[in-house]
N, C-alpha and C positions, 0 to 999 in steps of 0.2 A: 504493500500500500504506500509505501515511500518514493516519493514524489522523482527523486533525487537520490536514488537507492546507493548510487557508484559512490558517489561522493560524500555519502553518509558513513558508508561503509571504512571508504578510506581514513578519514577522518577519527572513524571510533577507533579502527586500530591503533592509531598512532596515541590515542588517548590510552590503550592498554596498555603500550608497552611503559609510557611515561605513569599508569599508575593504574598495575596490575590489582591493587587488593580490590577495587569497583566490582562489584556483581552485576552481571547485565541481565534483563529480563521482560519478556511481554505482557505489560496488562492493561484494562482497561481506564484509562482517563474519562472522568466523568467533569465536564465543563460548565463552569455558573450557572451558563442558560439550560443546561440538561441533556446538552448530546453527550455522547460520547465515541470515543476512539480507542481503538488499540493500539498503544506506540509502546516504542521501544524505551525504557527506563534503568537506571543503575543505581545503585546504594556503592558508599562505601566513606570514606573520612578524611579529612583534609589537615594536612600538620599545621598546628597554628600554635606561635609561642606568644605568650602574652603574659613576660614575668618567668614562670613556667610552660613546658612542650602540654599541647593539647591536640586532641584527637578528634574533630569536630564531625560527625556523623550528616551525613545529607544525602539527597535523591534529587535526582535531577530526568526530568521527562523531557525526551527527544522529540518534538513535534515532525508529523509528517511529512514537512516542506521544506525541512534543514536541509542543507547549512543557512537557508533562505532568513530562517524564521529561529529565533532565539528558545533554549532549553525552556523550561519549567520547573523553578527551584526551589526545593523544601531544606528545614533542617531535619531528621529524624531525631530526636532525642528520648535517651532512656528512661527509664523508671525512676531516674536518682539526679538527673538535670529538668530545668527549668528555663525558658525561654526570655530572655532578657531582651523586650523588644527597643527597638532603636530607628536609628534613618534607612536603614537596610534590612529590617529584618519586622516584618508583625507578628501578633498575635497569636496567630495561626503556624506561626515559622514559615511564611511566605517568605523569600528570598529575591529582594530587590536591588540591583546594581546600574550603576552606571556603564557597565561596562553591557548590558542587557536591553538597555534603555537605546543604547547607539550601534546596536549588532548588526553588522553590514558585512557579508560573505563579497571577497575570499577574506578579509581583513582579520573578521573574527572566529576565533576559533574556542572550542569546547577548554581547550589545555587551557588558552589564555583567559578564561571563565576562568577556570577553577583558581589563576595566580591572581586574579584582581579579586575573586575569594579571599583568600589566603589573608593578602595584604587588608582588604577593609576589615577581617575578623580582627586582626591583630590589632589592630584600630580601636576595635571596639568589640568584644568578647560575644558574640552570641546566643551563649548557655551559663549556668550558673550551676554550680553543686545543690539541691534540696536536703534538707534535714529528713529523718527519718520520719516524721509528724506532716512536712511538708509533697514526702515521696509520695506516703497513703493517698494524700488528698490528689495528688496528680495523675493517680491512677486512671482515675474517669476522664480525667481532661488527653491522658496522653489514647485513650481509644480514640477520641474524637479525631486528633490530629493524626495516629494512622490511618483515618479512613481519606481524610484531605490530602496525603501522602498518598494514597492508594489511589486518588482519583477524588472530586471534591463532590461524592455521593450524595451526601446530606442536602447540598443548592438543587437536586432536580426540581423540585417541588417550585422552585425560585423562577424556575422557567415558564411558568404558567401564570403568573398577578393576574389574578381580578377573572379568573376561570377563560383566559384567550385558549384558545386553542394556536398551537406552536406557528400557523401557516395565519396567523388573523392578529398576531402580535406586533404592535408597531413601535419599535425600540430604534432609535437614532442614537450614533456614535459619535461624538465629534471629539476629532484629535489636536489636541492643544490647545493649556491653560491660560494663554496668554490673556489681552484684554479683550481682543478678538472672538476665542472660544468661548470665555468666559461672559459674553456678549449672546453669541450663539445659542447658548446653552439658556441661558435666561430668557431668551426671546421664543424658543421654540415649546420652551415651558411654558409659558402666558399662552402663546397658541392655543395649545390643549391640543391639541395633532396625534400629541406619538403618547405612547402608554408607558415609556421608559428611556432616558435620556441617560448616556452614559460620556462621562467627560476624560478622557484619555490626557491623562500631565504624563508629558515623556521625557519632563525637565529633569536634572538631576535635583537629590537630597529629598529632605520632607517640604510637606504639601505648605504652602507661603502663600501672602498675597489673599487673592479671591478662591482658589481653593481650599485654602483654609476656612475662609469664613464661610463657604459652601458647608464644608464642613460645620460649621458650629452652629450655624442657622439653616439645617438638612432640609431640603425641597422635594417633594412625596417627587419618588419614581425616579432622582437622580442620583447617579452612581458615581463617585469617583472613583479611577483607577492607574496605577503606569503598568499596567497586564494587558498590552494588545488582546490577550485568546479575550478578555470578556467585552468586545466587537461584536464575538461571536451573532451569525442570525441578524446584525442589522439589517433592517429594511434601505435606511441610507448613511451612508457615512459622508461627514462634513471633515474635511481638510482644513484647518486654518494657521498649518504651522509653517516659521519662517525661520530659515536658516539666520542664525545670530554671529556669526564667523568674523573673520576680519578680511574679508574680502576685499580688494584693491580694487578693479573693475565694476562694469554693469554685469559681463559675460562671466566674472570671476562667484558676482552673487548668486545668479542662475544656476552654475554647476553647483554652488553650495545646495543649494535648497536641491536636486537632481539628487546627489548622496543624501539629503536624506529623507527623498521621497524614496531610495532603492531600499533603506533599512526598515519603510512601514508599509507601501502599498503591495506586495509581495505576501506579506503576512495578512494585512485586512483582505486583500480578495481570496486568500485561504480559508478566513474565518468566517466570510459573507459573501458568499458565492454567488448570491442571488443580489446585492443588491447597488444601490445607485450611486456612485462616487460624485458628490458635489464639493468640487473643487471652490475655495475661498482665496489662498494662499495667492501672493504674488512671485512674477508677472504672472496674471490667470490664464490668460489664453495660454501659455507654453508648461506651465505646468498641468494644464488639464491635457496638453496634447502625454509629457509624461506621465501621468496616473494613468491614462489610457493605453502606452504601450509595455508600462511597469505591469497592469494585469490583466493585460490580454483579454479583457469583456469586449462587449460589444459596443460598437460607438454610441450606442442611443443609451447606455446605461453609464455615463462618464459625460458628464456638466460641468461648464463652471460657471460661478456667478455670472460672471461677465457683465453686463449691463442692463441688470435689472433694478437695480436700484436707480441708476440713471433717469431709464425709461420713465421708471414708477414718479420721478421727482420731473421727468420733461411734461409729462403727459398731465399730470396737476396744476404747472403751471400753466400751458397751456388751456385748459377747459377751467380753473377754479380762477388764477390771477390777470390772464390777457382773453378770458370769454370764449377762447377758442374753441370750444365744446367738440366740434363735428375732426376738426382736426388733431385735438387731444384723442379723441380711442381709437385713434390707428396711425399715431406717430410712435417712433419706437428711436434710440441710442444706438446704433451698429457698429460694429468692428472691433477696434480695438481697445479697453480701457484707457483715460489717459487724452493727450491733446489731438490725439487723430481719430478721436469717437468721431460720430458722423451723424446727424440724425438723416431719417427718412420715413418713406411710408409703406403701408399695405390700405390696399383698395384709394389709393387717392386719385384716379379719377374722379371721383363719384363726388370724393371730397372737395376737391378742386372747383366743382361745379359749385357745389353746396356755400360752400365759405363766403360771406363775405365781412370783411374789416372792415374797420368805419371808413371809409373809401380810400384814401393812400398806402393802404397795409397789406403786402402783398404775402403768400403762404410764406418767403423766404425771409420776407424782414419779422413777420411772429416767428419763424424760428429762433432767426439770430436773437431777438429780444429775450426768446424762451433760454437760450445757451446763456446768454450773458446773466440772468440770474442765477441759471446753473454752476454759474464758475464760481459764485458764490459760498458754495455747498459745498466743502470735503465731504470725505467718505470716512468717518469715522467709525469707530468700531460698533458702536449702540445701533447703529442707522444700517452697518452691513448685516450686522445680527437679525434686524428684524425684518432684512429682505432674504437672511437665509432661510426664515422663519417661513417667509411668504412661500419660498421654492418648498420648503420639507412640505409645507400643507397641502398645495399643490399634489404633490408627488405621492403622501400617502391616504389623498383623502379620491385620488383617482378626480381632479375635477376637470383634467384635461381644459386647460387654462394656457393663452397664449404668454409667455414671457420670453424676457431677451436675455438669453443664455448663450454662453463659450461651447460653441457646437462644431464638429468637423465641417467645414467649410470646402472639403474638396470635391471638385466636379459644379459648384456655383460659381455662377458668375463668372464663368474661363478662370476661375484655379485649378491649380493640378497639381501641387504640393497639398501633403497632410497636415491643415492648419488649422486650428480652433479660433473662429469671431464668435461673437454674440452677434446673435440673427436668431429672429422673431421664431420661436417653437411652441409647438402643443406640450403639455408634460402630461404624464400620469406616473400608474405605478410600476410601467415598465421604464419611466423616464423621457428622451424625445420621442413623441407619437409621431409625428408631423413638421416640418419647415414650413413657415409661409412663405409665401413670394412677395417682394418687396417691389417696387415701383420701378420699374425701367426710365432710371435717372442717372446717365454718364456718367458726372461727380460721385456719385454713391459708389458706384460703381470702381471707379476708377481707383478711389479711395480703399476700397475693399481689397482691390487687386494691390494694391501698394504695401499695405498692413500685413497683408498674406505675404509679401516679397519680403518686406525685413523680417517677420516671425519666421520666416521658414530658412534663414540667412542665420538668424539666429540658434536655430535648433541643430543645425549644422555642425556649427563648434560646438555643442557639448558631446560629452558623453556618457551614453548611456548605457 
């Protein structure tokens, strides 16, 4: 069932010979949401001095898309230790690293897991000796954690809130705590959309900032996590993370944020096979074009914002601030975010008739008028939030609803590179249903074909 069998294979040998006492073995992993899998898993103990040599006991689960996708790591502790939880280590003896958080094949490797192990234990000690009074009592608590070691049995139940059945369950992921996600995640909850909102921090250390006060002031139905598997079964997953590096160039930023879209989307479309990849993260259009070839879906299931918020802010002004009613519900933002957006139309014949301004106002100067308030408006995170809000509801409420979304753009308009604009689509809940056709307008046009020539210029030099 190994995705990646050769290279898993190879891999673990070279783990035996560097540290033969591991036991290797197959069993069932049972996942938050309630699937489960058979993978491959090993026990055995990690020398850690701290003061004194120690023997630290853990199991580590090999997921079926390695070396893609990062282990699964418990500590095992006996009858006579206790779990001393810290920035690395819960409750449960969940085992969280930085070196976990940023796993990127061929880079990372199981051995170098186990040394950045080593060194954070010694850091900070994991386990703790129990009194014999404190052994008793740990008896019942260390079943529990064999069975989360064995597979985390007890959460099946978890996979079902509010009696959904597994295929009617509408759970959204979004990846990264920043002000962005944590914008996301607030706006999709006011929705009332999804039945379960899960917030992925793949920052290092403990939870800071706004996931902590998530934490302290907990919001029914939201999960936080730095465990990609519990993604698991999203119906849509929200991207909003940005490479923080110290990148020299524009092209130097993009390949950042390229590694480490290679270290999460590989793994999420392992874990949600079925569902919509809504790209946030910037430049949008080039990164929706890699989510799209990081997991191999299908183009109608791979979004990105792209300019729906635009749209949503043209289209207001238009019909609420300069009257333009007939010309606001079929004016739309296209192409590319940024100073080469474009607006245009669908159905503007009809419109064109229809319109008129108080007599010297022609469609072109309400636009310019509509843009020039527009420049007004960043794009802040609260305001991205609640149009990523608008796309989730869309998407899982099936309302098949026009927006301007980061869509494959090849074969329109004489492109013939794979490039992602935002251009006017249906959505539902398999994602794009439909392209509209936009007005056979030159400048738009030309426009379009331009935007397509430097994104595709640019995708050129990275790699992927």
């Amino acid at each position: 069932q190994y995705k990646f069998r050769d290279l898993t294979i190879e891999e673990l040998k070279k783990f035996n010979k560097t540290y033969p006492n591991f036991v290797f073995s197959m069993n069932t992993y049972t996942f938050k949401d309630g699937s489960q899998k058979d993978l491959l898993n090993f026990s055995g103990t990690v020398p850690v001095k701290y003061g004194n040599s120690y023997n630290i006991p853990v199991c580590l689960w090999i997921m079926d898309s390695h070396p893609f996708a990062p282990p699964i790591c418990f500590l095992k502790p006996t009858a006579n230790m206790g779990i001393s939880v810290g920035k690395h280590v819960d409750a449960r003896g969940r085992i969280y690293l930085p070196y976990l958080q940023s796993w990127r094949h061929p880079q990372s490797t199981v051995i170098g897991l186990i040394k950045e192990m080593i060194a954070k234990f010694e850091e900070e000690l994991p386990l703790y000796s129990l009194s014999s009074s404190d052994a008793d009592r740990q008896s019942e608590l260390l079943s529990y954690i064999a069975k989360i070691t064995e597979g985390e049995t007890d959460t099946k139940a978890k996979g079902k809130i509010g009696g959904h059945k597994d295929g009617c369950f509408n759970k959204i992921t979004v990846i990264g705590a920043g002000d962005l996600g944590m914008a996301c995640v607030l706006a999709i909850t006011a929705k009332g959309a999804a039945d379960k909102v899960v917030l992925l921090d793949l920052s290092e250390g403990a939870a800071k900032g706004g996931t902590m006060d998530l934490e302290i002031f907990s919001l029914p139905n939201v999960e936080i996590s730095k465990d990609l598997s519990t993604s698991a079964n999203s119906k849509v997953v929200v991207l909003t993370v940005n490479s923080l590096g110290n990148a020299q160039t524009y092209l130097d930023v993009i390949q950042s944020n390229v590694e480490l879209f290679r270290g999460i989307i590989p793994a999420i479309s392992h874990y949600s096979q079925n569902s919509i990849l809504l790209v946030a993260s910037h430049p949008v259009e080039i990164m929706t074009y890699v989510s799209w070839k990081l997991s191999a879906f299908p183009k109608s299931r791979v979004v990105g914002v792209g300019g729906n918020l635009d749209t949503k802010r043209f289209q207001y002004i238009l019909t609420n601030l300069l009257k333009a009613e007939v010309l606001g519900k079929d004016a739309w933002i296209v192409g590319e975010q940024g100073e080469e957006k474009v607006p245009s139309w669908t159905n503007c014949n009809s419109a064109a008739h229809q319109i008129e301004m108080a007599a010297r106002n022609s469609r072109e100067k309400v636009a310019n008028r509509a843009l020039e308030v527009l420049k007004g408006k960043g794009q802040r995170s609260w305001s991205v939030g609640l149009s990523v809000a608008d796309l989730t509801d869309s998407i899982l409420k099936d309302k098949r609803k026009v927006h301007c979304v980061s869509t494959l753009a090849k074969e329109c308009y004489n492109i013939n590179s794979e490039v992602f604009l935002s251009l006017p689509c249906i959505l539902g809940t398999h994602g794009v249903i439909e392209m509209m056709k936009l007005e056979e307008d030159p400048v738009v046009i030309e426009k379009l074909q331009s935007s397509a020539a430097s994104i595709h210029d640019l995708q050129q030099q990275l790699k992927l």
